[in-house]
BADRENTI-695302 format. One record per residue: residue in three letters; x, y, z of N, C-alpha, C, O in turn. Coordinates in steps of 0.001 Angstrom, whole numbers, plus 500000, padded with zeros to 6 digits. Layout:
ALA|X|Y|Z|X|Y|Z|X|Y|Z|X|Y|Z
...
//
This chain:
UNK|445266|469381|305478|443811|469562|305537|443324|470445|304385|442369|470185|303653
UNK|444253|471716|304315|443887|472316|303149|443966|471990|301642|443400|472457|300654
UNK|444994|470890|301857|445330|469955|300250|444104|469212|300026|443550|469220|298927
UNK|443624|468517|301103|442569|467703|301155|440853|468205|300894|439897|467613|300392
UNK|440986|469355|301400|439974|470361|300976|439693|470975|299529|438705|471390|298924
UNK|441103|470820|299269|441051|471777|297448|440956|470564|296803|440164|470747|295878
UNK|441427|469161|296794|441101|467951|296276|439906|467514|296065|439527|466952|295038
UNK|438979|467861|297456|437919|467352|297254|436558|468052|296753|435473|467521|296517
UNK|436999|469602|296651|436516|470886|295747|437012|470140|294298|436049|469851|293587
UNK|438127|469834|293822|438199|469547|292502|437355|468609|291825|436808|468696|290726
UNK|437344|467318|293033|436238|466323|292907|434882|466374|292175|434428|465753|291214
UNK|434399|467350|292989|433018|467827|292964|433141|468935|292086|432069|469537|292151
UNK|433972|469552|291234|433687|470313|290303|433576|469506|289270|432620|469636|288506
UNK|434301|468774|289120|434698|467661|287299|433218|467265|287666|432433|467975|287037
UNK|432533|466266|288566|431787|465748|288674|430114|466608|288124|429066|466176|287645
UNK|430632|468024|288528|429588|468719|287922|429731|469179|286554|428758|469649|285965
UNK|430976|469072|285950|431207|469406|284787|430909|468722|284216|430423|469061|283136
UNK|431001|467302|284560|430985|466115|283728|429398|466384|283559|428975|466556|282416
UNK|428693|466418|284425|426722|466202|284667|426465|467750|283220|425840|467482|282194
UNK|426904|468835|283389|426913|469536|282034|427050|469344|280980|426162|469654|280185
UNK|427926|468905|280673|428742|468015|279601|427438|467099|278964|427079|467076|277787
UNK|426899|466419|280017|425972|465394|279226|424763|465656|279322|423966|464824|278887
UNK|424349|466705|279831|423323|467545|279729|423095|468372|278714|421968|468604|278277
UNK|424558|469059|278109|424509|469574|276980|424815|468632|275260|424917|469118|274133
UNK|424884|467249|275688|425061|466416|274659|423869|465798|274607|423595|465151|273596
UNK|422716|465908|275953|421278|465326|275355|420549|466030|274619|419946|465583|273643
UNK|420524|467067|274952|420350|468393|274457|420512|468180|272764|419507|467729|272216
UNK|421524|468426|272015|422079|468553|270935|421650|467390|270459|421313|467396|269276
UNK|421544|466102|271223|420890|464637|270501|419662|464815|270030|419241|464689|268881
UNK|418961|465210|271305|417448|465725|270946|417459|466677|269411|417166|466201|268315
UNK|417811|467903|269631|417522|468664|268176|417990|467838|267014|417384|468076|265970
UNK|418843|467005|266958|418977|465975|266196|418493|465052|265548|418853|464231|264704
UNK|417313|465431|266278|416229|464003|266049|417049|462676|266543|416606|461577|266210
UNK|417957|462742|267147|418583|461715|267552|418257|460144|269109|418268|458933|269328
UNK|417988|461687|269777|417149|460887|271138|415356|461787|271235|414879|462654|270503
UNK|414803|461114|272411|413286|462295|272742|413528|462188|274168|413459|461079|274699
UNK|413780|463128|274780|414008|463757|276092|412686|463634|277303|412656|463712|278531
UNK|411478|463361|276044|410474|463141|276975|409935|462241|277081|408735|462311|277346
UNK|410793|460540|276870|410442|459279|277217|411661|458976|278264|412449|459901|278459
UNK|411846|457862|278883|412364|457275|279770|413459|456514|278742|413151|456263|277577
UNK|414932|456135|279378|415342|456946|280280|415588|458290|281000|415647|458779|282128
UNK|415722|458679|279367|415961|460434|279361|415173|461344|280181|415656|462417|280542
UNK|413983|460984|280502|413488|461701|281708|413480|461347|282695|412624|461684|283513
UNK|414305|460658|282903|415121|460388|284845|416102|461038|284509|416077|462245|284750
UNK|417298|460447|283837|418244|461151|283409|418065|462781|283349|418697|463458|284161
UNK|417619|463109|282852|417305|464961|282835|417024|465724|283721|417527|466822|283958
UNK|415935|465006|284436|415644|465370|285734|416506|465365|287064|416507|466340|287815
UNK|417369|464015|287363|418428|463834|288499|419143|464899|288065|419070|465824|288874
UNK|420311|465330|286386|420996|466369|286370|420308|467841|286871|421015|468739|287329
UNK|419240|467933|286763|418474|468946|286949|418282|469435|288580|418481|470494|289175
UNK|417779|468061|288979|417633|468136|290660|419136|468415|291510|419184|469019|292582
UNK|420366|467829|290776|421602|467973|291578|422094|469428|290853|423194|469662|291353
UNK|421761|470491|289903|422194|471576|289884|421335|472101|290489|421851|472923|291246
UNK|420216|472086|290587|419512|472530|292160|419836|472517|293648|419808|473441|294461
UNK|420049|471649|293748|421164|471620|295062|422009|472127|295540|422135|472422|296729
UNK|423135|472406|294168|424232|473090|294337|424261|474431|294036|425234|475114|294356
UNK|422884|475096|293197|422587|475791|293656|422258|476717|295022|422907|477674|295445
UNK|421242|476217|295477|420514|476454|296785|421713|475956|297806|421504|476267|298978
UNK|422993|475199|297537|423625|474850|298568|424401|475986|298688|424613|476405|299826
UNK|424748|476421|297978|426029|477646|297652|425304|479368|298187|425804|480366|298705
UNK|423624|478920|297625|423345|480358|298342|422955|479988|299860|422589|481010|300441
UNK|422920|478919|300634|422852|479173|301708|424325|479150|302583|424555|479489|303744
UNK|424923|478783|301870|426543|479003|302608|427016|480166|302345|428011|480514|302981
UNK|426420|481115|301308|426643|482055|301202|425983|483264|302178|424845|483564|302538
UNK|427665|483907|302451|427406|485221|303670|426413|486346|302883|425369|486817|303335
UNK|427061|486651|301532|426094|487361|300941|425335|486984|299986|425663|486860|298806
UNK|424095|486749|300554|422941|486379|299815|422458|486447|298699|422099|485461|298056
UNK|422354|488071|298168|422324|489013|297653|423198|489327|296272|422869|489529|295104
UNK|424373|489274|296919|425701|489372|296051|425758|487904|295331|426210|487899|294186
UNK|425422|486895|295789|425467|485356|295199|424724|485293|294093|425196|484903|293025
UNK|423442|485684|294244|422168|485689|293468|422733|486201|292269|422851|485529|291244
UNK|423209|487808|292430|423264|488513|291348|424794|488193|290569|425209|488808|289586
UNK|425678|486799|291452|426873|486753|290368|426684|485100|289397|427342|484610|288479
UNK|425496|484649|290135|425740|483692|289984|424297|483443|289352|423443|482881|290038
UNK|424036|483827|288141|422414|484127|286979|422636|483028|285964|421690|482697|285249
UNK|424012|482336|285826|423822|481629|285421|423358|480423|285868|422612|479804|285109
UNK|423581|480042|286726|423376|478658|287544|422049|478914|287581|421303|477964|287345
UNK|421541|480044|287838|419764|480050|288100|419303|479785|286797|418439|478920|286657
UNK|419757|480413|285787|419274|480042|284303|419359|478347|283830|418675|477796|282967
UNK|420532|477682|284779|420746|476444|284316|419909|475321|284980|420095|474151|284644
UNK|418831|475713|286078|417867|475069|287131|416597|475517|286536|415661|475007|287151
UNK|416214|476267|285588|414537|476802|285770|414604|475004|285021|415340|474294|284336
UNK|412848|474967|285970|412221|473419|285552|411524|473236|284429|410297|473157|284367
UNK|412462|473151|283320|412000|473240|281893|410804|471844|281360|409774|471894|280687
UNK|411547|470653|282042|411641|469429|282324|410491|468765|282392|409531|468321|281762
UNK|411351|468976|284139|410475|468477|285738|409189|468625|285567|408899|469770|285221
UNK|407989|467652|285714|407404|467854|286216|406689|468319|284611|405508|467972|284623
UNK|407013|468892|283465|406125|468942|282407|406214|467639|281177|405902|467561|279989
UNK|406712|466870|282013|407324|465830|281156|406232|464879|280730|406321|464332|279630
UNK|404890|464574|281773|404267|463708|282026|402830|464137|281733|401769|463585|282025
UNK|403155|465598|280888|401829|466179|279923|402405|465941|278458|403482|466371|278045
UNK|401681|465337|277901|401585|464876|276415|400743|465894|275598|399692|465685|274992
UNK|401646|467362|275758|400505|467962|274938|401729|469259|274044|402307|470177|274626
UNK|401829|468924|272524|402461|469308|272175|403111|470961|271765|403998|471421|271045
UNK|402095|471459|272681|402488|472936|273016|403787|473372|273963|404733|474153|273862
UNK|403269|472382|274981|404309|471938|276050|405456|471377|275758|406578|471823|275995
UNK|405174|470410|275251|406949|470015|274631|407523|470817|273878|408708|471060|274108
UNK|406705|471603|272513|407838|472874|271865|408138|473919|273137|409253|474437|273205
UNK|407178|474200|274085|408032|475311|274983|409150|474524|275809|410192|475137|276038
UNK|409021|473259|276258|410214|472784|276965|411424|472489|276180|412495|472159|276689
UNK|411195|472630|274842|412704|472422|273807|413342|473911|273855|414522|474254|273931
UNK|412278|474593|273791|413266|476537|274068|413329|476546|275257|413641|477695|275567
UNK|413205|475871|276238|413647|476029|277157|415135|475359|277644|415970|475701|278481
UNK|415042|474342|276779|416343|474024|276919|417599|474664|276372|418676|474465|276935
UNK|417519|475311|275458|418156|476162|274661|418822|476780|275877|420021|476696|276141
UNK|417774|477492|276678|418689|478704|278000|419136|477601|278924|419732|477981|279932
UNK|418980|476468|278789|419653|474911|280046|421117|475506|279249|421859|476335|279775
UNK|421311|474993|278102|422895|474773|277310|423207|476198|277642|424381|476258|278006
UNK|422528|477569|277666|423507|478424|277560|423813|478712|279433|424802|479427|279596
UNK|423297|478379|280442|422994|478401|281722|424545|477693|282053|425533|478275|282502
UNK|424406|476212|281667|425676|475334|281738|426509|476232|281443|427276|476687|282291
UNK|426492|476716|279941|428196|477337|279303|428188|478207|280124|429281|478002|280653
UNK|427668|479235|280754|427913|480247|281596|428031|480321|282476|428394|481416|282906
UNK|427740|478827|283722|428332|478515|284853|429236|478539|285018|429703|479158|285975
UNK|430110|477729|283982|431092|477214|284014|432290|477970|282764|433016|477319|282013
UNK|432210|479361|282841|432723|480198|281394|434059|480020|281840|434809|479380|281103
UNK|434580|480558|283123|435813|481029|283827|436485|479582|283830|437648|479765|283470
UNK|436359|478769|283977|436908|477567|284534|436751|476629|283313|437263|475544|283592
UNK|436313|476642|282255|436171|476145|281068|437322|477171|279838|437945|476857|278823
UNK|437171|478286|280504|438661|478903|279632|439561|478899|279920|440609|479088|279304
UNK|439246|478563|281466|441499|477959|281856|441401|476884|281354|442425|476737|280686
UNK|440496|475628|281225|440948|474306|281271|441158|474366|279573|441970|473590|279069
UNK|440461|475235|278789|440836|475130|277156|442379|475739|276714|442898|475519|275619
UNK|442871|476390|277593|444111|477164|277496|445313|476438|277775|446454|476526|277320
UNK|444465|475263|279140|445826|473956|279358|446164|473070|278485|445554|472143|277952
UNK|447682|473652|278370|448604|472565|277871|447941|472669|276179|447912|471705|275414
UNK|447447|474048|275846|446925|473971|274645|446105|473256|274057|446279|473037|272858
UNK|444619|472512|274973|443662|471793|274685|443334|472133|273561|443336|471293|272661
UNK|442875|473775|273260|441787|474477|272641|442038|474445|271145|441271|474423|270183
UNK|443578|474450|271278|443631|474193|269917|443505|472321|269257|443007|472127|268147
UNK|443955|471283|270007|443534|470236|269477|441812|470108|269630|441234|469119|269180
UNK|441338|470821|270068|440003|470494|269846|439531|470723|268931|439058|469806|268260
UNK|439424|472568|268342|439559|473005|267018|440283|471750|265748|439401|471445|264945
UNK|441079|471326|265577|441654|470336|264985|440754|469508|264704|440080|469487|263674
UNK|440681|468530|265930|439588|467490|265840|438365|467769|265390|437821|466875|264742
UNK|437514|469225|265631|436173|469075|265387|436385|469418|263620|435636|468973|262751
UNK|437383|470158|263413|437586|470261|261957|437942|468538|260907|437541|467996|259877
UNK|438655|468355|261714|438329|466698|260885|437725|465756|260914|437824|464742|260223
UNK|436804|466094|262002|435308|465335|262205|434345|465984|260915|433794|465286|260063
UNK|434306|466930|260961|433657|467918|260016|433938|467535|258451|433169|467119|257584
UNK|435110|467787|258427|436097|467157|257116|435607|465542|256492|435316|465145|255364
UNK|435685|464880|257836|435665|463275|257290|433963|463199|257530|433484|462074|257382
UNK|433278|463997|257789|431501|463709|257553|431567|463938|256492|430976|463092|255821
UNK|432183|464992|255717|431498|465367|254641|432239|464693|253769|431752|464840|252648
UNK|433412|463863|253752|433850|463672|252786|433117|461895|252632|433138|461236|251592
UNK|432461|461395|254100|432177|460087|254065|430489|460337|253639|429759|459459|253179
UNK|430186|461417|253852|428777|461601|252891|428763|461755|251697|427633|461873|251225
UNK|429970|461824|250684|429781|461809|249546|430056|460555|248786|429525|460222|247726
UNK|430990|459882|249492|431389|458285|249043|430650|457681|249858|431048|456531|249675
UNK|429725|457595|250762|429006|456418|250818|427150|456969|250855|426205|456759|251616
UNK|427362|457762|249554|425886|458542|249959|424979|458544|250734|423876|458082|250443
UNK|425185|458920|251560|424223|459307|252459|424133|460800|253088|424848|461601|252486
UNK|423266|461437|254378|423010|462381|254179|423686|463095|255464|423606|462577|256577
UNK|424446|464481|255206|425397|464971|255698|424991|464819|257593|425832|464765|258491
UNK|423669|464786|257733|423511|464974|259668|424252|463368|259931|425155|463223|260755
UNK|423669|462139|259030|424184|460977|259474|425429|460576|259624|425946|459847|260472
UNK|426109|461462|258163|427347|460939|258168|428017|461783|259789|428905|461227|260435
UNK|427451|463057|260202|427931|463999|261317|427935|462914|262340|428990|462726|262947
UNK|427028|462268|262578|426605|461442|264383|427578|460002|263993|428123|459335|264873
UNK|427667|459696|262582|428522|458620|262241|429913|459028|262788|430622|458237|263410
UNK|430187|460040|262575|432050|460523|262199|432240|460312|264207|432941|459500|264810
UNK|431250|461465|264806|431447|461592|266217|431260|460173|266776|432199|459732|267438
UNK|430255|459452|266613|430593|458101|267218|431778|457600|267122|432565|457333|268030
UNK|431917|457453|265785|433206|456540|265318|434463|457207|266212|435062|456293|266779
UNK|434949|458303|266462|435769|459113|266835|435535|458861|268261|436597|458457|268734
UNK|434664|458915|269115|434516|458745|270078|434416|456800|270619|434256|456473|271795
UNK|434528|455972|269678|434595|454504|269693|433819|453898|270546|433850|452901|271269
UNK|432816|455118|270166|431449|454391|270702|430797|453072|269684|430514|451934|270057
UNK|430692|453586|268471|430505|452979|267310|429132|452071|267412|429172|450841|267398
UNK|427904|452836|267516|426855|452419|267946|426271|450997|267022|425641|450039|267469
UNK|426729|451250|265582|426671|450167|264297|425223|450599|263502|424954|449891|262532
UNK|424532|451393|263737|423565|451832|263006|423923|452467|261673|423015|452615|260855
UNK|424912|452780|261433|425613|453485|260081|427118|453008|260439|427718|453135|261506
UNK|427650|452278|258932|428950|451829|258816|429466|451792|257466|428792|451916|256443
UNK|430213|451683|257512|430914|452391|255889|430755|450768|255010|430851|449606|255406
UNK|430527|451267|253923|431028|450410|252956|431829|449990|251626|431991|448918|251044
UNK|432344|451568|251361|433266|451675|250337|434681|451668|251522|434683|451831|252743
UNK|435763|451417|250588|437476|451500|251309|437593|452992|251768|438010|453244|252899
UNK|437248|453927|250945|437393|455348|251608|436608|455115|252766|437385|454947|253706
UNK|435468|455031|253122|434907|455002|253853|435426|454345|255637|435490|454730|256804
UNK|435678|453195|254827|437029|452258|255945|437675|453070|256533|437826|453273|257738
UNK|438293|453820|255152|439895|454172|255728|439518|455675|256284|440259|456178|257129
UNK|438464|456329|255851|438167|457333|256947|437796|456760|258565|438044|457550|259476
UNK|437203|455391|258929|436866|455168|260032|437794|455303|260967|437646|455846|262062
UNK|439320|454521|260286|440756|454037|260989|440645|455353|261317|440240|455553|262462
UNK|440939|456530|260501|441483|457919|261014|440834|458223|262076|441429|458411|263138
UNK|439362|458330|261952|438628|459078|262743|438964|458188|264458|439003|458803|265524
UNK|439153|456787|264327|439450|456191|265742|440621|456322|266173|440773|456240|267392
UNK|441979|456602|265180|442951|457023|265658|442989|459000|266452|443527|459514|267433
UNK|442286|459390|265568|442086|460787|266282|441155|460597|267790|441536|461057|268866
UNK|440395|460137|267671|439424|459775|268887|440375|458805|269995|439998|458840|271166
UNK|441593|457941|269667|442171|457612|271096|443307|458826|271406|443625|459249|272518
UNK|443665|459128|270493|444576|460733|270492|444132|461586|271383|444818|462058|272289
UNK|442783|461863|271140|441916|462853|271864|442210|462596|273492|442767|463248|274376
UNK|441719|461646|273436|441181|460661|274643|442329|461254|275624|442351|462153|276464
UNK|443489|460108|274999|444760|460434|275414|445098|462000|276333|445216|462244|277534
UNK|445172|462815|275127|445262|464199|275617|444555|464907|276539|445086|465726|277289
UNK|443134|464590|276536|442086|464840|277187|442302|464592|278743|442215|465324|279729
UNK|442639|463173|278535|443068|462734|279995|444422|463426|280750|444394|463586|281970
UNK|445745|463874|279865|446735|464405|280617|446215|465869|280447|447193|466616|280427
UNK|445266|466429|280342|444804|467880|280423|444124|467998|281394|444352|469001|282071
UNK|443313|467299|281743|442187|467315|283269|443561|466114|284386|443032|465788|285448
UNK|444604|465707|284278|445741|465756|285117|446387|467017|285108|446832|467396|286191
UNK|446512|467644|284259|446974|469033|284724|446728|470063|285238|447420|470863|285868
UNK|444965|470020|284753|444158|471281|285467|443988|471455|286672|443777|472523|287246
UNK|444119|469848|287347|443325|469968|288836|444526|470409|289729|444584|471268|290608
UNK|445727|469320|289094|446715|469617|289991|447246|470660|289586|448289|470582|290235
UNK|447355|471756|288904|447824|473369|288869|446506|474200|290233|446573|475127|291041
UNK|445653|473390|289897|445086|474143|291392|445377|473806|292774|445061|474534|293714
UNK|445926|472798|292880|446468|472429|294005|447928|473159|294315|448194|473651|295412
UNK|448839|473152|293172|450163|473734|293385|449640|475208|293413|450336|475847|294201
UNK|448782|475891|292907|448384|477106|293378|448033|477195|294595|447823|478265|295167
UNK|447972|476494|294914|447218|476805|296643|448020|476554|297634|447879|476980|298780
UNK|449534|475340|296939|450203|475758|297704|451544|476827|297858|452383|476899|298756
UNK|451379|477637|296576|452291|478744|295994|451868|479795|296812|452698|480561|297303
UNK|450412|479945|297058|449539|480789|297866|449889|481106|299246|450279|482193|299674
UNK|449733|480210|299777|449923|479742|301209|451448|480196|301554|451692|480821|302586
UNK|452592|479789|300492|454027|480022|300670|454387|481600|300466|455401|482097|300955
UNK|453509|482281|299744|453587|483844|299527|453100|484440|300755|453594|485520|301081
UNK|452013|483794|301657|451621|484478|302918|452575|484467|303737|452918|485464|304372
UNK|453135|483309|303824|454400|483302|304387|455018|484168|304519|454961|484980|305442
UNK|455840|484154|303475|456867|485399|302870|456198|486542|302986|456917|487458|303385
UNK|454901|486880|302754|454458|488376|303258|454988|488579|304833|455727|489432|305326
UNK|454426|487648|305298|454323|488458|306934|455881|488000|307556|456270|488207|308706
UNK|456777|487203|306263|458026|487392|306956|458593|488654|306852|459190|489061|307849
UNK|458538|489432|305782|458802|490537|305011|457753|491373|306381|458122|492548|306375
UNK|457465|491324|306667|456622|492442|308039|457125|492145|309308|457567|493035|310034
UNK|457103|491244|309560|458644|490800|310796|460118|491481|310146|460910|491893|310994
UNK|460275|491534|309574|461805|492003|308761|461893|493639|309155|462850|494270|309604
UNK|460331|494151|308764|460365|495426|308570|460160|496413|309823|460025|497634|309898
UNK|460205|494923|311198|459423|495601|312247|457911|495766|313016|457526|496017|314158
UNK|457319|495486|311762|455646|496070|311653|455046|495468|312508|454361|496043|313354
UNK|455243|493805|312420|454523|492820|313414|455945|492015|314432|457145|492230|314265
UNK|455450|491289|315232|456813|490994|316236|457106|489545|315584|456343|489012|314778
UNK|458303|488989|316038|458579|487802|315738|457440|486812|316047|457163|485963|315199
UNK|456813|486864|317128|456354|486189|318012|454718|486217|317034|454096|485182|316796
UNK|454411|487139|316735|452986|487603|316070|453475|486674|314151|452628|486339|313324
UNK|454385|486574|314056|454818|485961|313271|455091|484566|312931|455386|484114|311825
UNK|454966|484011|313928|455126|482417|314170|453780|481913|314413|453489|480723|314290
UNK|452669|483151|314884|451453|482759|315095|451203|482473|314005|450974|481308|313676
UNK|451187|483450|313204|450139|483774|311537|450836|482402|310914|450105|481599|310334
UNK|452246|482143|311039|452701|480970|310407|452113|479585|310486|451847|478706|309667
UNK|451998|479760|312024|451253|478600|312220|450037|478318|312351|449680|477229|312799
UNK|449053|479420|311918|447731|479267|311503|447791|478595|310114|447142|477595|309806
UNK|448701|479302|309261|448090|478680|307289|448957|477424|307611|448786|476738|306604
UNK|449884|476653|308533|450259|475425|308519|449367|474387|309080|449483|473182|308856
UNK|448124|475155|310110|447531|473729|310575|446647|473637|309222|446915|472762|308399
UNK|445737|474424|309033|445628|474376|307706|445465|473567|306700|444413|473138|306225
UNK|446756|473335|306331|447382|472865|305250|446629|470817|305012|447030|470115|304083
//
């Protein structure tokens, strides 16, 4: 029960990570001049991510015993819900839209700070952090080197390199010199590499929390056997506590 419980906590964390993740990539599209956040789809889209960190907000402070103590640990999640958005989306008045773009600014830093603790174990697994560093350096590398052989201008060749790498490959910008080519091959071989890795790293993260929980559970054990040993509690008071963290389980 308790395996099944931390499984389905893992569930619902990726799932919110993931909703960050692309919250903080509309984000970065937008300043890009890439997408406008305040036409459709993007304002359903913005809004549902918006409405379900609301939720899990307000869900967490009402399950929460201390009210109080929640509020004040948890400033980021409130920073990552103010309705920057919602609800100003459907005024066309361009005062309003520059304040809802700084407002998004504190959305991206709200996300990174929800999620600081649990985004620096998962960069530490299995040494993500450093192939990421890697990759964004030869994304970086092959923009600039595919903006100079196929002239064009360094932001395009940037959203070119990350598509291509990511094999999305939208076709709005495509190479036409052989360097150019032969930077694409690289950049898609690094991008299924990624992929690859990416995927046995979020297999490792979830299930190290599961074998933690059950390393956990096996140390309580061993505590209160070690207190039966010593006398402190009875055998009998000992088979209880045992068999509380086993139904549990």
């Amino acid at each position: 029960m308790k395996l099944r419980k931390q499984t389905i906590k893992n569930t619902y964390d990726a799932v919110i990570i993931l909703l960050a993740i692309v919250s903080i990539v509309l984000v970065i599209l937008q300043f890009m001049n890439k997408i406008n956040l305040d036409v459709e789809p993007y304002i359903s889209i913005d809004d549902a991510i918006w409405i379900i960190f609301t939720v899990d907000y307000f869900g967490g402070l009402f399950l929460a015993k201390k009210k109080w103590k929640y509020v004040k640990t948890h400033l980021f999640d409130l920073l990552a819900i103010i309705p920057f958005g919602f609800g100003l989306s459907f005024f066309k008045i361009s005062r309003v839209t520059r304040l809802t773009r700084v407002f998004r600014i504190f959305r991206v830093a709200g996300v990174l700070g929800k999620f600081k603790e649990r985004i620096e174990k998962f960069l530490k697994t299995n040494g993500f952090i450093y192939l990421l560093i890697i990759c964004i350096i030869i994304i970086l590398l092959a923009a600039g080197l595919y903006s100079i052989v196929e002239n064009t201008s360094l932001t395009n060749s940037i959203w070119w390199a990350i598509t291509t790498t990511t094999t999305v490959g939208y076709g709005d910008i495509s190479p036409k010199t052989k360097i150019g080519k032969g930077i694409a091959i690289i950049l898609m071989l690094v991008g299924v590499s990624f992929v690859g890795m990416l995927t046995s790293t979020l297999t490792t993260f979830f299930s190290k929390d599961s074998n933690q929980e059950a390393i956990s559970e096996a140390d309580e054990i061993r505590k209160f056997k070690g207190l039966m040993d010593d006398h402190i509690i009875t055998k009998e008071e000992f088979e209880e506590k045992k068999k509380e963290l086993l139904k549990n389980k």
